[in-house]
C-alpha positions as CSV (number, residue, x, y, z in Angstrom):
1,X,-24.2,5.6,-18.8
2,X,-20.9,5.4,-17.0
3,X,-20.5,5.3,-13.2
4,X,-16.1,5.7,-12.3
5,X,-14.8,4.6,-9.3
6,X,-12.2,5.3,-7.1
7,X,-11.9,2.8,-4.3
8,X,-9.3,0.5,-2.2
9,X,-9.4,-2.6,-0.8
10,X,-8.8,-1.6,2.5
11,X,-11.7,0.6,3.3
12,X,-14.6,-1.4,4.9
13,X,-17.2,1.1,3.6
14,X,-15.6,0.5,0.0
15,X,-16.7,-3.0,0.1
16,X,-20.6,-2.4,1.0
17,X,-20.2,0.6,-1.3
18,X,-19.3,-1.8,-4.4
19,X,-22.1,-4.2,-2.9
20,X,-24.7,-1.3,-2.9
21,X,-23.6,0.0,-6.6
22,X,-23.8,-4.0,-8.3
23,X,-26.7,-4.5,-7.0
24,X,-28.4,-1.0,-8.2
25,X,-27.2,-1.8,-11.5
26,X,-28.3,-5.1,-11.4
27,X,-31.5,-4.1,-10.7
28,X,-31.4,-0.9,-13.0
29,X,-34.2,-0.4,-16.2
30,X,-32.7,-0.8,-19.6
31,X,-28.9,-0.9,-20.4
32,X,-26.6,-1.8,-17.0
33,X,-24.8,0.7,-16.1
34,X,-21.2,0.5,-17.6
35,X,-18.9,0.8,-14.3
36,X,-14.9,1.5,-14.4
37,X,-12.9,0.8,-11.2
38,X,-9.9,3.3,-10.4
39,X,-7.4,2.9,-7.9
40,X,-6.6,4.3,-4.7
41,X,-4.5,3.8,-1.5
42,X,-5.6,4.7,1.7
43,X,-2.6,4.0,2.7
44,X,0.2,4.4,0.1
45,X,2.9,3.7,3.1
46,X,1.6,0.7,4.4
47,X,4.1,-2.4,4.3
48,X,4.0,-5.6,2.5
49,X,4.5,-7.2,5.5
50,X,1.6,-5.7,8.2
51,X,3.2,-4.6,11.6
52,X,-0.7,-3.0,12.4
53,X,-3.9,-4.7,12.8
54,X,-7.3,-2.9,12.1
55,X,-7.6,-2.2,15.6
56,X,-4.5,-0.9,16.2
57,X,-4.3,1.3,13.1
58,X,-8.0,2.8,14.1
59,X,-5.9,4.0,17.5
60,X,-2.9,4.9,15.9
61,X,-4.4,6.9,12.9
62,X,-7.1,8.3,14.6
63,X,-5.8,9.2,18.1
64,X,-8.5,6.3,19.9
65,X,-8.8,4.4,22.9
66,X,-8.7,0.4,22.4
67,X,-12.2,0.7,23.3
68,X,-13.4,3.8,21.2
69,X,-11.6,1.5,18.5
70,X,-13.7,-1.5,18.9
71,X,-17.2,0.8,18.9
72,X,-16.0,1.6,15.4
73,X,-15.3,-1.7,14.4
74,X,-18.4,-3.1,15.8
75,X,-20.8,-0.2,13.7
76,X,-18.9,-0.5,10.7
77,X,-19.4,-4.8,10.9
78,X,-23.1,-3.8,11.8
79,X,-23.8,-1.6,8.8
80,X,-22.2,-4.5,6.9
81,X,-24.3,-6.9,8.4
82,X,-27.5,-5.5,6.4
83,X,-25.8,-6.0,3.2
84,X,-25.3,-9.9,4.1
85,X,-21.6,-9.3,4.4
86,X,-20.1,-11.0,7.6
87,X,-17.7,-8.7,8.2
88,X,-14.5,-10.4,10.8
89,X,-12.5,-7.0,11.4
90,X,-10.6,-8.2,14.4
91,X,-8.8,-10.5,11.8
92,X,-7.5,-8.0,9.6
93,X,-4.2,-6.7,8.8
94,X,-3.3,-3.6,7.3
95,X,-1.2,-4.3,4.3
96,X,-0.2,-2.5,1.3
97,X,-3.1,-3.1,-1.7
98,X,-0.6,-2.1,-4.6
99,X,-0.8,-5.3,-5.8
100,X,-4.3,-5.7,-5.7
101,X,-4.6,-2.8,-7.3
102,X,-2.5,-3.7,-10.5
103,X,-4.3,-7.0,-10.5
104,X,-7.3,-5.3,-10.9
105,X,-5.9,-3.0,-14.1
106,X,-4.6,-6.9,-15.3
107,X,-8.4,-7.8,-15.3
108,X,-9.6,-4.7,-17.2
109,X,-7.2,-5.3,-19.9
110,X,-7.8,-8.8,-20.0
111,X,-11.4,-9.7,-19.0
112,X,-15.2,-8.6,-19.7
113,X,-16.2,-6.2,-16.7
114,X,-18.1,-9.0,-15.3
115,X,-15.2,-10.8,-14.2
116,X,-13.1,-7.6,-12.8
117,X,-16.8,-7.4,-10.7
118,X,-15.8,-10.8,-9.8
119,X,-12.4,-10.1,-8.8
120,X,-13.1,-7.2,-7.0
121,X,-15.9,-9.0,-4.8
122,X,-13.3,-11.9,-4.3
123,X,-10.3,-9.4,-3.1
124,X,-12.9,-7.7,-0.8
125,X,-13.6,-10.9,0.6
126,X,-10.4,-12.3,1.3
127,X,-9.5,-9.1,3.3
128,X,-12.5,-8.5,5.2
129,X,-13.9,-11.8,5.8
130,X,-11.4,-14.3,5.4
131,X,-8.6,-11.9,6.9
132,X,-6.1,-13.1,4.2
133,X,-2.9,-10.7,3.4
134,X,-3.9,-8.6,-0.1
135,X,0.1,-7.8,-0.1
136,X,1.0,-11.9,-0.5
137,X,0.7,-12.6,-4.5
138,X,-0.3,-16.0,-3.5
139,X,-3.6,-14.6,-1.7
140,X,-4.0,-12.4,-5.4
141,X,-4.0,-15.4,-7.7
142,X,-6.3,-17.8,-5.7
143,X,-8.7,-14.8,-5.4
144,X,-8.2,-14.2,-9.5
145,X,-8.8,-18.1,-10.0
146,X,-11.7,-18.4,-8.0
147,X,-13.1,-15.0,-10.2
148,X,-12.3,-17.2,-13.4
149,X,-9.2,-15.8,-14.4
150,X,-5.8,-18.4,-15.1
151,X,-3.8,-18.2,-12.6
152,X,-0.2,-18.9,-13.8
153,X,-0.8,-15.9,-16.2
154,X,-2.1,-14.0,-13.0
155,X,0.9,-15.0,-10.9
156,X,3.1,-14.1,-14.3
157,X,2.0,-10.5,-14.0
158,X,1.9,-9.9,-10.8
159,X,5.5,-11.0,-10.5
160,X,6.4,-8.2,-13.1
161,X,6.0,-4.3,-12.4
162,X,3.3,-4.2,-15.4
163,X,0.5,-2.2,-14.8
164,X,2.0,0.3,-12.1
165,X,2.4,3.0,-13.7
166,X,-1.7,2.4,-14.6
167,X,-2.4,2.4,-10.9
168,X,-0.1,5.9,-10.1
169,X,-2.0,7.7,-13.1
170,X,-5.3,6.9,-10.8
171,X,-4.3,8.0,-7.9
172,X,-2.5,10.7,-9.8
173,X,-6.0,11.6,-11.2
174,X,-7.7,11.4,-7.9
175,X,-5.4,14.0,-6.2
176,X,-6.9,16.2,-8.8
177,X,-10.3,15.6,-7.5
178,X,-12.7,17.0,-4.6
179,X,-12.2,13.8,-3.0
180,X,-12.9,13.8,1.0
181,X,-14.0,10.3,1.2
182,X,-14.0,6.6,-0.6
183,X,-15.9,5.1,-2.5
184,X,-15.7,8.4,-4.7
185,X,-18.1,7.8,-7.8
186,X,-18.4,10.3,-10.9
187,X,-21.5,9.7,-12.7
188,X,-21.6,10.6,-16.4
189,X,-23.0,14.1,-15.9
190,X,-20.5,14.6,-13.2
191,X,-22.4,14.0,-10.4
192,X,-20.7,12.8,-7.6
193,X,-21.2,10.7,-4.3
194,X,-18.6,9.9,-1.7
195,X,-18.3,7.6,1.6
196,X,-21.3,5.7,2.7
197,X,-23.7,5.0,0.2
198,X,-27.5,3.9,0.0
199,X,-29.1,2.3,-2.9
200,X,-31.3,5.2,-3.0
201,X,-28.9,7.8,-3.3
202,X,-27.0,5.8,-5.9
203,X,-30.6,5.3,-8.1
204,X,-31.2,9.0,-8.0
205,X,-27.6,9.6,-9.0
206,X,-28.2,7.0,-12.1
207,X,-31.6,8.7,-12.8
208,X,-30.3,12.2,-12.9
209,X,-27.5,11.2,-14.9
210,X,-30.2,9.4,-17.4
211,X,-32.1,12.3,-17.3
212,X,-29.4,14.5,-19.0
């Protein structure tokens, strides 16, 4: 049973999304669902360097009032409250994920999928709760270290332009797709779920797909 995954770092809902679908598949009967994590930008332009903060992208992007911006913030750290995740989105800085991204195709080539879980939970963290930059390769390779992997081998890659042309094919493959929201996830029997998801959505997904 295979569950794929497009999803970015810098989507809030991503984060409790991948929260939601470990813990399903922790919890799942029988074999553990094999999960594959693809890449994609929601926003391809951003800058290495952030000139926005979350705040001020929500009003920018969106066409919102400081205030109508905050509302959002506060519901979006609320729904991430029930998952145990202490959300601090007044802290964070929008930033290009690239990196992270090709960090991420580094782990699948190199590691067992527990530890790209691992990584993936540690570069969630470090944007959303500890509010570091996912564009500074420094930030990358204490997150891949603290997920197990070496880090001068991690700080090796990332200084090269290996795996890039890994993350374009995903998001190259995800323009191809129905996709109106992330986290987008394709179940084996091509089922799919998108945006906010429940545990209960994701076990019937994993059932159906069973079922076939």
């Amino acid at each position: 049973m295979k569950i794929t995954v497009w999803s970015d770092f810098a989507c809030p809902f991503c984060y409790m999304g991948f929260t939601v679908l470990e813990r399903v598949a922790d919890e799942s009967e029988g074999p553990r669902p094999e999960i594959e994590f693809r890449a994609y930008e929601l926003n391809p332009d951003a800058p290495a360097v952030p000139v926005e903060s979350m705040k001020q992208h929500f009003m920018s992007d969106h066409g919102i009032t400081e205030a109508e911006a905050e509302t959002q913030m506060a519901r979006i750290t609320k729904m991430a409250s029930r998952l145990g995740l202490d959300y601090n989105l007044e802290g964070v800085k929008v930033c290009s994920t690239f990196d992270a991204h090709r960090l991420i195709k580094y782990a699948q080539a190199e590691a067992a999928p527990e530890a790209v879980a691992a990584l993936e939970a540690a570069l969630y963290k470090a944007n959303f709760i500890d509010n570091l930059l996912l564009s500074d390769r420094e930030v990358l390779a204490d997150a891949a270290a603290t997920a197990g992997f070496d880090r001068e081998a991690v700080a090796g890659m990332l200084a090269s332009g290996r795996y890039a042309d890994a993350v374009r094919a995903d998001e190259k493959e995800a323009d191809g797709l129905y996709l109106e929201y992330i986290p987008y996830l394709r179940f084996g029997d091509g089922h799919v779920l998108q945006g906010v998801l429940s545990p209960g959505a994701v076990r019937k997904a994993l059932a159906a797909d069973a079922a076939e």
